[in-house]
N, C-alpha and C positions, 0 to 999 in steps of 0.2 A: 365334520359338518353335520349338523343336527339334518332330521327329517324334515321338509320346508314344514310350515303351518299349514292348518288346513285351511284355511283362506287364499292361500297363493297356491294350494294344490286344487283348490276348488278352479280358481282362474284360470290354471292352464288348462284342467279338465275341458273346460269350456272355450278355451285357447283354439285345444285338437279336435274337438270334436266338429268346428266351424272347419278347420285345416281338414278334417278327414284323410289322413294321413292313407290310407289304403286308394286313395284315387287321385293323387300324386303319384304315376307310375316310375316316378323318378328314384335312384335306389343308390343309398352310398352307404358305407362301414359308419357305426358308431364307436367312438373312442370318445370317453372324458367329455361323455353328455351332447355329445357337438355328430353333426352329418361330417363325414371324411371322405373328399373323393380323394382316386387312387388314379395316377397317371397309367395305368396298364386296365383294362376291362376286357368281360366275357362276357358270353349269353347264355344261359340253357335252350333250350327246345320244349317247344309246346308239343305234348307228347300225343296228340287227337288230330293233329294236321300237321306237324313237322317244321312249324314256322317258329323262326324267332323271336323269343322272348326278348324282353330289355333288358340293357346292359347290366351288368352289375362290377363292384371292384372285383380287381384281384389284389389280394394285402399280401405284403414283403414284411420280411422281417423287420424291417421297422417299424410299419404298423402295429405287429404283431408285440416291438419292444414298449410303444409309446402306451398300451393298450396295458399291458404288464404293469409298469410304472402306474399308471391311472388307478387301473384295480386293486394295488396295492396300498395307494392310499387311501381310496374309498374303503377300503376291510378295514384300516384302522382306527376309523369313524363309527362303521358302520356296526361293529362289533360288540363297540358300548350302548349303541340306540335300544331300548330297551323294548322286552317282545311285542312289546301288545303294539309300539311305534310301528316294528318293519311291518307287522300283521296290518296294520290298518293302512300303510301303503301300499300295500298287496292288493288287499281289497278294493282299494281307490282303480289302483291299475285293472283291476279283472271288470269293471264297471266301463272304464274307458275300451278295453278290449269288446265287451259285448254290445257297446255303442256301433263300433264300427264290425260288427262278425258279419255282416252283406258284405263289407268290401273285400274282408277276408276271405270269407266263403269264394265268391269272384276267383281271388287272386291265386287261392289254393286249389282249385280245381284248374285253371290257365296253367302252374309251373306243373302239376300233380297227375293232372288227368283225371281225379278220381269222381264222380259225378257229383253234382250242387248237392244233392240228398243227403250224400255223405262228407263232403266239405263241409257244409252247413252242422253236420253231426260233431265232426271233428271242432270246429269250433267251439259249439256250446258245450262240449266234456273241456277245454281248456279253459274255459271261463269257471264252469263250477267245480274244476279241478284245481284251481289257483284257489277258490273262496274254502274249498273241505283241507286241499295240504297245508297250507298256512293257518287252520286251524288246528290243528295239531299240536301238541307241545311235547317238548324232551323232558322228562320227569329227571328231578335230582335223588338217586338212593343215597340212602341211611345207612349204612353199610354196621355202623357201631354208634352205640352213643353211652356212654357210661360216665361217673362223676371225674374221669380222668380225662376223655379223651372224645372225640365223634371226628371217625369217618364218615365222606362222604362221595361218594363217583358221581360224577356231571360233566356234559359232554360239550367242548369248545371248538368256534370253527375252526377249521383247516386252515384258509386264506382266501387264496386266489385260486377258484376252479375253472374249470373250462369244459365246457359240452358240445361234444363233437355230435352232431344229428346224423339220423337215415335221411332218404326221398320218399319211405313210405307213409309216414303222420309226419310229416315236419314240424306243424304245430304241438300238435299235443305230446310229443316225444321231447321238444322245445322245452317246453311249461313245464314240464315234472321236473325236469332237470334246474329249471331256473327257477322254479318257487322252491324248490329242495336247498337248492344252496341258499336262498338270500333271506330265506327265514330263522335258516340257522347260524347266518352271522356271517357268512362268505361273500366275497364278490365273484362275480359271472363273466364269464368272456362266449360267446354261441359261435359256434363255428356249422355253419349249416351246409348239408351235402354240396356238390358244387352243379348235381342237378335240380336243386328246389333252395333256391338263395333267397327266395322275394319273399317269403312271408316271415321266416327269420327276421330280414332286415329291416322289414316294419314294426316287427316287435319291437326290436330294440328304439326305435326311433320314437314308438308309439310310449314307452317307459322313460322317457326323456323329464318330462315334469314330475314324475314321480320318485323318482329315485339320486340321491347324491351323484354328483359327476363320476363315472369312471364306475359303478357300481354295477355296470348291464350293461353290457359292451358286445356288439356282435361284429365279426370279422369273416367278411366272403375271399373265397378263393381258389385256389385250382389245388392238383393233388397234392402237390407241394407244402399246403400250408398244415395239415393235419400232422408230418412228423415235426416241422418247428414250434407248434404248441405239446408234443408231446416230449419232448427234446429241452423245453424251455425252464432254467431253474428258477425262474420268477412263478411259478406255474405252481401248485402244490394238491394240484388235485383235479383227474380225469373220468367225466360219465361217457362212457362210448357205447352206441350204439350202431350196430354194422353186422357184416359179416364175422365168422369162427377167422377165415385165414387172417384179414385185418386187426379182426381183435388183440389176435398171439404178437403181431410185430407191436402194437400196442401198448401189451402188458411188458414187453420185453424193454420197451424205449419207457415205461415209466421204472421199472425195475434199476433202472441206470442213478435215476436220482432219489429212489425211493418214493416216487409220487403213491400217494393212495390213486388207486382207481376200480370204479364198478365196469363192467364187461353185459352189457345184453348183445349176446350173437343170435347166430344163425339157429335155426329151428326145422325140425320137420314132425310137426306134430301131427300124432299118430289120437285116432277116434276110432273105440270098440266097442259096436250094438250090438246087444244080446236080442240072444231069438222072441223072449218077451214084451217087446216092446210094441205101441202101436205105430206101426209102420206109417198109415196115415200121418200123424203128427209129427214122428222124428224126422222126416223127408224135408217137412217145413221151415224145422229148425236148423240142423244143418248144413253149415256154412261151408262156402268156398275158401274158408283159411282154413281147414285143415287139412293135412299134406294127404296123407291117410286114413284109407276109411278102412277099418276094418269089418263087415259085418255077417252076420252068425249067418252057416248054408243054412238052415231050416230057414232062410224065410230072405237069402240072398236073391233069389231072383226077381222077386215079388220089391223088393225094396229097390234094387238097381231099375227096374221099369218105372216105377213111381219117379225114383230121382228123376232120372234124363228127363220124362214128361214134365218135372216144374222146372230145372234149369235152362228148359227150352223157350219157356215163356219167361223168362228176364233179358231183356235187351240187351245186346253190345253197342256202343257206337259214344260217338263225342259227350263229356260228361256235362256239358251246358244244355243240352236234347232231354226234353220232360221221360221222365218213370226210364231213363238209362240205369244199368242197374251193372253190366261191367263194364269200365271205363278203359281205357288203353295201357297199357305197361308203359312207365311211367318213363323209360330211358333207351335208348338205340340201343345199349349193351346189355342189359336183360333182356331187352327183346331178343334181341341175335341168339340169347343162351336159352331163353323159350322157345324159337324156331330150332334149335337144335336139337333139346330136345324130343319136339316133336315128330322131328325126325327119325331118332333112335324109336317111335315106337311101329313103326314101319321096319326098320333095318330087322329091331331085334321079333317082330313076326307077332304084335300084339295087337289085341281086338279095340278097337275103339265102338261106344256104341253110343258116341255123342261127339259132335267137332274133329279134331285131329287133325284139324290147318289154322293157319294164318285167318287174319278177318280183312279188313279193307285197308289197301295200303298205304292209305291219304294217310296215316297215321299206328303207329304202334301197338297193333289190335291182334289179340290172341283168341279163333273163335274158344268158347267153353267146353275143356275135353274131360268126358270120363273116360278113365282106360278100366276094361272087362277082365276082372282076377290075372293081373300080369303076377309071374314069378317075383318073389321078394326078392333078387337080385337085379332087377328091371332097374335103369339109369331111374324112370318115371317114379319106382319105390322110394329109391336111395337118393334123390335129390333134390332139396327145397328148392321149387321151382319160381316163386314171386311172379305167377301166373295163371290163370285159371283152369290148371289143369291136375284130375284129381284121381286116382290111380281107387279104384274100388276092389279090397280084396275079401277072398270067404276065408273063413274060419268054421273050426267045431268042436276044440277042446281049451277051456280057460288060458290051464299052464302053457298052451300052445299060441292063442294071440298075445300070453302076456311075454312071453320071449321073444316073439316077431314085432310087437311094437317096441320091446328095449333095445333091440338088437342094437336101433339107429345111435352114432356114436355120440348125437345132441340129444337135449332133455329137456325143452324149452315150457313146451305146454302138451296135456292129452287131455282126453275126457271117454268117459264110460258112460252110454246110455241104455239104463237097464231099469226096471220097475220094480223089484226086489231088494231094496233100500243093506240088507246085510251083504249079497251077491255084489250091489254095485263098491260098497265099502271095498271088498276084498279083494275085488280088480282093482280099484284106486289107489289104496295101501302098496301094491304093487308096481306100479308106477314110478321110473327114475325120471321124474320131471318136477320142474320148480312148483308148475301149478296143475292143478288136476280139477276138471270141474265134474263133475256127476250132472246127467241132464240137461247140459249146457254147455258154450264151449267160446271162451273168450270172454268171458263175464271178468272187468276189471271197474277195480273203486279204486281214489286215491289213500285211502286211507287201510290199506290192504299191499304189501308187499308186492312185488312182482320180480325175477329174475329164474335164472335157470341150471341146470344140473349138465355136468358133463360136461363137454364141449360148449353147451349154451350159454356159458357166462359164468363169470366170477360175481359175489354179493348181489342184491337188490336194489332196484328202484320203488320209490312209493313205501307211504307207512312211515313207522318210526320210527322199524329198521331201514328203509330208506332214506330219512332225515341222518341217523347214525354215522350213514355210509360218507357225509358232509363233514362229520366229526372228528375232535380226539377223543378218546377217554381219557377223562382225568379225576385222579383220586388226590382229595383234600383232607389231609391230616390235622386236624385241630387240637393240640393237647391244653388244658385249661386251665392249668397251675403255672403256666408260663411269668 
C-alpha cells in the first residue's frame, strides 16, 4: 500500500484536528490502523493526588498476534515507499502532533506528574525531534568500484520492531524510537509502561491517517505483556528502555531468537566541579538529574550553601500549579524505594542540609534532599534514585574523583564543570560513560547518538548510528562482465 496522497492526508489532518484526538479521554490499543478494545482493562494513578486515571486495555496474546501479522504486512509495503515518501509522512505527522501539544501537554503531566512547564518541553523536543531524525539519511558506501567489479554496503530494515517505553519521557522516549524505525523502512508496535499508557495510545491513534494500516501500532498492558513481545518470533527487533535488572532478562529473551536489540538502562550519573569555577553560575545550572555531585573541597562549602539556597526556592507540589518546578514521583513503587531510601540516610547516621522526608501525602511527593559529603559506600551514593535526592560529595585530587565517579558499575552519562577548557578534556577523556558533557549536563539532539557504557546499555539511540541500530548491514557485490 502506497503512502495515501497528499490530498487525502491533508483531509484527515484536518479530520483530527476537529476530532482533537487528546480530549477524547477515551483510550483503546491500535492494531491495523483501527481503535481495539480489549475485554480486560486497567488504570494508572495520577501520581499528584492518587486518584484514578482512565481505563486503558490490557492486550493478550492475541492482540499482541493480530498486531504482528499487521506489522508484517505494513513492512512489506512500506519498505519499498521510497525515502523522501516515509519523510514527508513524518513530517505530516509531527504538524498534527504540534496541533494538539496543549492536549498532550494536559495529558502528560495527569499519567506523569511532571509539571505543565516541562510536559509542554517534552512535547515540543518530540515534535522537532520527529522533523531533525527523519531528516537524516543512511549514506550508501563505495566500498570498491573498478572496471571489474563495485562494492557496495547499505543498510536494510530489520522488519517488525517494537518499543518498549519508561514512565519517565513517555513521549519523547516514544518518538525516537518510532521515527527511528519508520524512516528506515520498519514497522512499529509501542508498548508503553503500564504506569503512563495514555499519551502512547494517543500517539498511535493520532498517526492513524498518516501511516499504512498496521504500520504504528501501540499495545497497553500489564507486566505480562513485555516478555510476549520479547518472546515473539514475528517480532525482529527490540528498543528497551528500563531498568539494568529488566534490561539483562531482555537481552536474554531476545538472545533466544536472535532479535537485534538496543538496551538504555539504569544510570547514576556522576558531575565533577573543579575548584575553578564560578560558583555563582554553576549552582544555576546544575540539575537535579544528576545522581552525584562531585565538588572540589577548595570551594565545597561555599558551593553546597549556595545550592540548598536556590533548590529551596523551586516549588514542590501538583504539576498543573503555576512555576511548580518538582512535580511527584511518578509511581507508588518508586515512591516506596524513595521513602526508603530516605530512610537509610538517617539509619546509616548522614547529614542532610536540605529535606530528608516525604512531602504532602495527597500525593507521591519527595521533599528535595541534599545529602552533606556522605561516605561513597552510602545506599544515597550507590543508588539511582528517580527522586529528587542528590548526595553532594568533596573531593581534592583529579586521579581520585575520577576513580570515585567510575567506580559506579553504570555508565550512562557525566559531566565536568571546569574553566580550563585542556584540565576539563582530561577529566572527560576519563570518563567510562556513553556521554560526557563539559559545562553542561543532559544536553541531547536528535541527530547525535545517545546510549551507555557498562551496565547502562547495549548500542544507541538517536543519530545514524541510531537509525543503524533499525538495520542490517548489507553488502552488494556487483561484478560487470556478467
Amino acid at each position: 500500500m502506497p503512502v495515501r496522497s497528499l490530498l487525502d492526508t491533508l483531509a484527515s489532518i484536518l479530520f483530527f484536528r476537529k476530532a482533537r484526538v487528546t480530549r477524547v479521554l477515551v483510550f483503546h490499543n491500535v492494531i491495523n490502523g483501527a481503535l481495539a478494545p480489549t475485554t480486560k482493562t486497567r488504570h494508572s494513578i495520577n501520581p499528584a493526588n492518587r486518584q484514578p486515571n482512565p481505563e486503558v486495555p490490557v492486550a493478550t496474546q492475541d492482540d499482541l498476534d493480530q498486531a504482528v501479522t499487521a506489522a508484517q504486512a505494513a513492512f512489506r509495503e512500506w519498505r519499498r515507499v521510497p525515502l523522501e515518501e516515509r519523510r514527508a509522512a513524518l513530517h505530516k505527522y509531527a504538524d498534527a502532533l504540534e496541533g494538539e501539544k496543549d492536549g498532550f501537554t494536559k495529558l502528560l503531566t495527569q499519567e506523569q506528574g511532571k509539571p505543565l512547564s516541562q510536559a509542554a518541553d517534552e512535547i515540543n523536543r518530540a515534535v522537532s525531534g520527529i522533523r531533525a531524525l527523519s531528516s537524516l539519511e543512511l549514506p550508501e558506501t563505495v566500498l570498491e568500484d573498478t572496471p571489474e567489479r563495485r562494492i557496495v554496503q547499505r543498510f536494510t530494515p530489520l522488519g517488525v520492531a517494537a518499543a518498549i517505553v519508561p514512565w519517565n519521557f513517555p513521549v519523547l522516549l516514544a518518538i525516537g524510537k518510532i521515527v527511528s524505525a519508520l524512516i528506515t523502512g520498519n514497522s512499529i508496535i509501542v508498548k508503553p509502561s503500564p504506569f503512563t499508557p495514555y499519551c502512547a495510545l494517543k500517539l498511535a491513534e493520532l498517526a492513524i491517517p498518516f501511516f499504512p494500516k498496521g504500520l504504528f501500532q501501540a499495545l497497553s498492558g500489564d507486566d505480562s505483556l513485555g516478555p510476549l513481545i520479547t518472546a515473539h518470533p514475528g517480532i525482529h527487533k527490540v528498543s528497551f528502555t528500563r531498568s539494568t535488572a529488566t534490561g539483562k532478562r531482555v537481552a536474554a529473551a531476545c538472545a533466544e531468537s536472535l532479535k537485534h536489540c538496543t538496551l538504555e538502562l539504569g544510570g547514576n550519573d556522576a558531575a565533577i566541579v573543579t575548584e575553578d569555577v564560578d560558583v555563582d553560575q554553576v549552582v544555576q545550572k546544575v540539575c537535579m538529574m544528576i545522581k552525584r555531585l562531585y565538588v572540589h573541597e577548595a570551594i565545597y562549602d561555599e558551593f553546597r550553601d549556595k545550592l540548598v539556597s536556590i533548590v529551596k526556592t523551586f516549588p514542590l507540589g501538583e504539576g498543573t500549579k503555576p512555576d511548580v518546578f518538582f512535580g511527584p514521583i511518578q509511581n507508588e513503587m518508586q515512591y516506596n524505594k524513595a521513602r526508603d531510601l530516605l530512610a537509610s540516610i538517617s539509619s546509616e547516621g548522614l547529614t542532610t542540609v536540605l529535606g530528608g522526608s516525604p512531602g504532602d501525602p495527597a500525593g507521591f511527593f519527595i521533599q528535595p534532599t541534599i545529602v552533606d559529603n556522605p561516605p561513597g559506600k552510602a545506599r544515597v551514593v550507590i543508588e539511582e534514585p528517580f527522586a529528587p535526592i542528590l548526595p553532594l560529595l568533596k573531593w581534592r585530587a583529579d586521579d581520585e574523583v575520577l576513580d570515585r565517579a567510575n567506580t559506579d558499575p553504570s555508565g550512562l552519562g557525566g559531566s565536568v564543570w571546569c574553566r580550563d577548557p585542556d584540565r576539563a578534556q582530561r577529566l572527560a577523556d576519563c570518563l567510562d560513560t556513553g556521554s560526557v558533557w563539559i559545562n553542561s549536563h543532559l544536553a541531547l539532539a536528535p541527530h547525535v547518538p545517545y546510549g551507555g557504557h557498562k551496565q547502562s546499555g547495549i548500542g544507541v539511540e538517536y543519530g545514524l548510528e541510531g537509525l543503524k541500530a533499525y538495520c542490517a548491514s548489507q553488502t552488494v557485490w556487483l561484478f560487470k562482465d556478467a
